[in-house]
C-alpha distance (Angstrom), angle and dihedral (degrees) to the residues before:
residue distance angle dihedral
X1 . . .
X2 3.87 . .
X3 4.13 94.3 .
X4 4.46 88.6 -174.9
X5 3.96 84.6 55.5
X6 3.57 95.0 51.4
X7 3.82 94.6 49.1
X8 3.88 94.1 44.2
X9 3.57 88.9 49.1
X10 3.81 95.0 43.5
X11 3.76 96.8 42.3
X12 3.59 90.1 54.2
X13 3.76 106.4 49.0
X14 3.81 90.2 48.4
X15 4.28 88.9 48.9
X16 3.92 89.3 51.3
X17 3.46 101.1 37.7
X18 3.87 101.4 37.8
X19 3.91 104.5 27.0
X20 3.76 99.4 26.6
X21 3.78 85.6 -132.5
X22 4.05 134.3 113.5
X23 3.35 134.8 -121.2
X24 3.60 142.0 -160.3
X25 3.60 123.5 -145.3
X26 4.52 114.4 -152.0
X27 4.00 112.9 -160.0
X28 3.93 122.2 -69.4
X29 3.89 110.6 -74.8
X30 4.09 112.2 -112.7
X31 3.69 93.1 -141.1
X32 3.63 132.3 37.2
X33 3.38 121.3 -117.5
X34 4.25 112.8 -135.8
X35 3.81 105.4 175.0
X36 4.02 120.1 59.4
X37 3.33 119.6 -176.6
X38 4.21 130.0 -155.2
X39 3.77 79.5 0.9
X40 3.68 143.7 116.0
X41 3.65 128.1 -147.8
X42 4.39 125.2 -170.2
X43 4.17 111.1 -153.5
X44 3.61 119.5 -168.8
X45 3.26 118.4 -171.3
X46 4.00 141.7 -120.5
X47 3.79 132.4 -150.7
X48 3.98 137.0 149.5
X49 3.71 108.5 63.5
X50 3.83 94.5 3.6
X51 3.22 124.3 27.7
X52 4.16 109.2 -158.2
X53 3.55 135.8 102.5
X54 4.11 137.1 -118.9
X55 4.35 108.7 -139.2
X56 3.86 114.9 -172.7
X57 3.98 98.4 -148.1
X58 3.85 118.1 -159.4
X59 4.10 145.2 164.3
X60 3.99 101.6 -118.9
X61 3.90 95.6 -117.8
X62 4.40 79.6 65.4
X63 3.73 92.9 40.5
X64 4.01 91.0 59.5
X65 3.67 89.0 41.5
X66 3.60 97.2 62.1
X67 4.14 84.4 40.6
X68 3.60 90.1 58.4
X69 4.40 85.7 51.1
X70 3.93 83.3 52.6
X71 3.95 95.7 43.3
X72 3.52 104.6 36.6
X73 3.89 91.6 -136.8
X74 3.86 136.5 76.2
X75 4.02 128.0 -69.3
X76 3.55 123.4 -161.9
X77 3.45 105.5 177.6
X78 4.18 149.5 -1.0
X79 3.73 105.3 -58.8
X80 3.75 135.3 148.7
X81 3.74 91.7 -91.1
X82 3.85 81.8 57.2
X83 4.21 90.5 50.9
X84 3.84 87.8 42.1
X85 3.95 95.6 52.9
X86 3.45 96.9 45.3
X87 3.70 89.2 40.8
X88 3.74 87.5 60.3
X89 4.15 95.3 31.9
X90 4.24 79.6 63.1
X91 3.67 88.6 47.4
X92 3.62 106.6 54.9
X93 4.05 90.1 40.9
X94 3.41 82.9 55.8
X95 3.75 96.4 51.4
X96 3.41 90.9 49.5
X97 3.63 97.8 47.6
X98 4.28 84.0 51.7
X99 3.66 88.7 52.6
X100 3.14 93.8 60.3
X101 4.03 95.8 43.1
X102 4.03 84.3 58.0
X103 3.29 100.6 56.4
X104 3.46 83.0 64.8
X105 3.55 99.4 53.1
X106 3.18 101.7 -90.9
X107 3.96 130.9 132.0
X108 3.43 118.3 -144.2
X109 3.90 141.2 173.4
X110 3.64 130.5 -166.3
X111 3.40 131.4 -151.3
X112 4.18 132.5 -142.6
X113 3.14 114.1 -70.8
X114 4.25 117.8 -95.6
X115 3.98 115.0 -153.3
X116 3.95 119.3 -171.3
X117 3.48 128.1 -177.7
X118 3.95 148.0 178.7
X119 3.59 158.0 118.2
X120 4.48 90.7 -78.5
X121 3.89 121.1 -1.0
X122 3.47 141.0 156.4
X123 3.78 126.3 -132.3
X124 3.98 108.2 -173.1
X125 3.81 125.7 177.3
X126 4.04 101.2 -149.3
X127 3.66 119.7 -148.3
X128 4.22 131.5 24.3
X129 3.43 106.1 -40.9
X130 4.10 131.3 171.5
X131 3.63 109.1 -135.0
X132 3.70 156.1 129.5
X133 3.96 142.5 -147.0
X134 3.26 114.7 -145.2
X135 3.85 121.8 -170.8
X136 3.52 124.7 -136.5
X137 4.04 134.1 -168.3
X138 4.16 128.0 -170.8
X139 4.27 114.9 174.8
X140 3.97 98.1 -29.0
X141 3.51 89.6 -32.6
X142 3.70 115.6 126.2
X143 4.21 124.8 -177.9
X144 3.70 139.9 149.7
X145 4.22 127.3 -122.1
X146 4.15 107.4 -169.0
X147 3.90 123.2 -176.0
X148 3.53 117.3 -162.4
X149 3.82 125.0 -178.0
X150 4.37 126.0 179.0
């Protein structure tokens, strides 16, 4: 299972498709990054075969950004429609990343969508997990999609 593939591929389709915009993918990160700061980052989670989660990690200015690609109209700063968008940008990465895991047999279910934000917070996945963060840049835009799996 090539988890960076997946992600690339996922966070892609749902750019082009949803948002009408493009975006490039850099190389896998080496270490994971725990603390974000003036940030938000959506989780949905993943159980059946795998259990895991996919986060979408961003700086706020990004976060309304990509709101304003859902909305159609201007953002100035972290509001629920921000939470919600991201919320649902997690979402349908993760739905395409659990596509992908059942066409190869494997049954997954996903959970709603969790969004945290702040000025400096931590978001840890205990235990041994598999996993990846792969980062991700659009116009000067720059934001993080992880997969993790145990």
């Amino acid at each position: 299972m090539n988890l960076a593939q997946y992600i690339v591929e996922a966070t892609q389709e749902v750019f082009t498709t949803m948002l009408m915009e493009e975006v490039s993918a850099g190389a896998p990160l080496e270490t994971r990054n725990e603390r974000f700061s003036d940030s938000i980052s959506s989780i949905v989670g993943m159980a059946g075969a795998n259990k895991g989660a996919v986060a979408v990690h961003s700086p706020v200015n990004v976060a309304c950004r990509i709101t304003e690609l859902f909305l159609g109209m201007e953002v100035e700063s972290l509001d629920d429609d921000v939470k919600d968008a991201m919320g649902e940008l997690a979402n349908m990465i993760t739905g395409n990343v659990k596509g992908k895991l059942e066409e190869q047999g494997q049954d997954i279910r996903l959970s709603i969508p969790t969004t945290v934000d702040g000025d400096n917070y931590t978001v840890e996945c205990p235990g041994k997990h598999e996993g990846t963060i792969v980062p991700f840049s659009f116009q000067d835009c720059r934001f993080l999609v992880e997969i993790h799996f145990e």
